[in-house]
C-alpha positions in Angstrom: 18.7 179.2 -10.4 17.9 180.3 -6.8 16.5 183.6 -6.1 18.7 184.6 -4.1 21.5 184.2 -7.0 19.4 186.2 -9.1 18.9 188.8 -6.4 22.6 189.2 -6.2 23.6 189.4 -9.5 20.8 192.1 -10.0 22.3 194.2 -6.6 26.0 194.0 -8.8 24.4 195.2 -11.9 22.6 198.2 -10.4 25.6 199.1 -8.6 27.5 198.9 -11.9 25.0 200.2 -13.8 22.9 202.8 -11.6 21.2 204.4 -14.2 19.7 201.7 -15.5 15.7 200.6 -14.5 15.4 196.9 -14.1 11.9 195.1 -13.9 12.9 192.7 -11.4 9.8 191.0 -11.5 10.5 190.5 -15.7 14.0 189.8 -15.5 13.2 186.7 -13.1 10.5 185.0 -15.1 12.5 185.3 -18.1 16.3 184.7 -16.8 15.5 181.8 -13.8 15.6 178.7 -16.4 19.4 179.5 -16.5 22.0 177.7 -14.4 23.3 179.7 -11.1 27.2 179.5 -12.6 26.3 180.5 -16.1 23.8 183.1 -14.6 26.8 185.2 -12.5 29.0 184.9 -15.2 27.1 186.3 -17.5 26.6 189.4 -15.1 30.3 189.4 -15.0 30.7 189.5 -18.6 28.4 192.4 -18.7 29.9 194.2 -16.0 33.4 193.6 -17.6 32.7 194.3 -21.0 30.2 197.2 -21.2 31.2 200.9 -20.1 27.5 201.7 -20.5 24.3 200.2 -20.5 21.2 202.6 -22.1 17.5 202.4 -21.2 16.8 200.7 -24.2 19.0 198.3 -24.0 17.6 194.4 -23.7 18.6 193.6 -20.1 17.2 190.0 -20.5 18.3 189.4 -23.8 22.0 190.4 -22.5 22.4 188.3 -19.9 21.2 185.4 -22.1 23.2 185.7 -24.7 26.3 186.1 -22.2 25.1 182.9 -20.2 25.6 180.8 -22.9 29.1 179.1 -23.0 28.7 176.8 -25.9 30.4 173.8 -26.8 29.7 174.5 -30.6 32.4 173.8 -32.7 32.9 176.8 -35.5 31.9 175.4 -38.7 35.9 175.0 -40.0 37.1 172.9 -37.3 33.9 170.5 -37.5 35.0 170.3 -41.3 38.4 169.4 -40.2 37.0 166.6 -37.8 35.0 165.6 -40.8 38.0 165.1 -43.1 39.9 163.6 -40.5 36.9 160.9 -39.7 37.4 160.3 -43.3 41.0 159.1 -43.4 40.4 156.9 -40.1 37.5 155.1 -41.3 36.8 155.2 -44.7 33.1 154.9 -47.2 32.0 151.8 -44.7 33.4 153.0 -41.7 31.8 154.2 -38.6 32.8 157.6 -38.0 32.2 159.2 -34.4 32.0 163.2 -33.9 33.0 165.6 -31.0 29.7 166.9 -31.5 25.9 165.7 -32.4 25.5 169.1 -34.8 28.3 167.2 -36.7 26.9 163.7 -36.8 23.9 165.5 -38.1 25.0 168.1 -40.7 27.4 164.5 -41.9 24.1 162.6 -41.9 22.3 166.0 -44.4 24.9 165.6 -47.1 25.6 161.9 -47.0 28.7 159.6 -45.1 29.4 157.6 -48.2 28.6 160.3 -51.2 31.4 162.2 -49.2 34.1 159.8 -48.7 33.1 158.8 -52.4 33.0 162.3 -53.4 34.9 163.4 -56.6 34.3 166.9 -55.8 34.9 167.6 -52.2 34.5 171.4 -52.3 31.1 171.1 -53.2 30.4 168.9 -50.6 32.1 171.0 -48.1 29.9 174.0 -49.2 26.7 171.8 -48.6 28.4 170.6 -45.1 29.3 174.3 -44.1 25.5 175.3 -45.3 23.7 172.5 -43.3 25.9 173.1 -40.0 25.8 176.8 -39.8 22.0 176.2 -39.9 21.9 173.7 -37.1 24.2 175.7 -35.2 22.2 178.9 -35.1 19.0 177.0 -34.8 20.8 175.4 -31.5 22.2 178.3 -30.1 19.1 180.1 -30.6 17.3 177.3 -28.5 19.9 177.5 -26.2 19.8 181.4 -25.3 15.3 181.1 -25.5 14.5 177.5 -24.7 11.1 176.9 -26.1 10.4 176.3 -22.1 10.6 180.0 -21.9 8.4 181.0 -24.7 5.9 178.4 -23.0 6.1 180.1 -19.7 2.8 180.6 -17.5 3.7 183.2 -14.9 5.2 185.2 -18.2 1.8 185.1 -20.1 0.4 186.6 -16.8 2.7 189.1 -16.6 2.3 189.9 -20.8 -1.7 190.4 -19.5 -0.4 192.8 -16.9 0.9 194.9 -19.4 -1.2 194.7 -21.9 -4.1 195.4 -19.2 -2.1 198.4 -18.0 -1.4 199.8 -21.5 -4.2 200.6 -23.7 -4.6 201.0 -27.1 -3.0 204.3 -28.0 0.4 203.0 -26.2 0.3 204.7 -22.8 0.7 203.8 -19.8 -2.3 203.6 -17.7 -0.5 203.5 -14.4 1.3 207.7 -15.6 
């Protein structure tokens, strides 16, 4: 995202929410990795759907969670596509998913021990268990990317603090 983007979307919030400090500096380093269009509309959401936003609340860890738009199937309707993929193509077919977290949570319980299966509910519980775990693990990537986490300006500005904060938990700068 540009900086001006972020700029703006940070003017709309504080108009929207005047009450509320923002660390611009913070909110930068840990928000810039997201795309411009996912970025405003996640201010949007914010704007649209909160009456109120306290001190404490996460600023960053909002507008992440509202930037993401994913493509995520829930876990019923990949189950579907699985059962449908069955009929078309069979034990020795090739089946092809909407989604990789599909192909994958298929590939965890086994193509051909699930067309073959003579108890299917059980192998749609271990299906539903394996892609609800890749799921969260993925969306969890997608709101902190491990980019983030690895950030160098970020680490500088965790020194910062901790420089400016000693021991006892105040700040040096009051």
């Amino acid at each position: 995202m540009k900086k001006n983007s972020f700029e703006l979307g940070m003017g709309l919030f504080a108009r929207a929410f005047p009450a509320k400090e923002i660390d611009l500096e913070l909110c930068w380093e840990m928000t810039k990795d997201i795309p411009e269009d996912a970025y405003i509309r996640s201010i949007k959401r914010i704007m649209a759907g909160h009456k109120e936003i306290f001190q404490s609340t996460n600023l960053i860890a909002l507008i992440r969670e509202n930037a993401v738009d994913s493509t995520i199937p829930n876990v019923g309707d990949a189950w579907a596509e699985v059962l449908r993929e069955m009929a078309r193509t069979g034990s020795y077919g090739q089946p092809k998913f909407s989604h990789p977290l599909i192909t994958q949570a298929v590939q965890g319980v086994g193509w051909r021990s699930m067309c073959m299966s003579e108890n299917i509910g059980v192998d749609r519980a271990h299906f539903y268990r394996i892609f609800d775990q890749l799921k969260d693990r993925a969306q969890r990537e997608e709101i902190v990317p491990q980019k983030l986490i690895d950030n160098k300006q970020l680490q500088r500005l965790i020194e910062q603090t901790t420089e400016r904060i000693g021991s006892d938990g105040v700040d040096k700068r009051v």
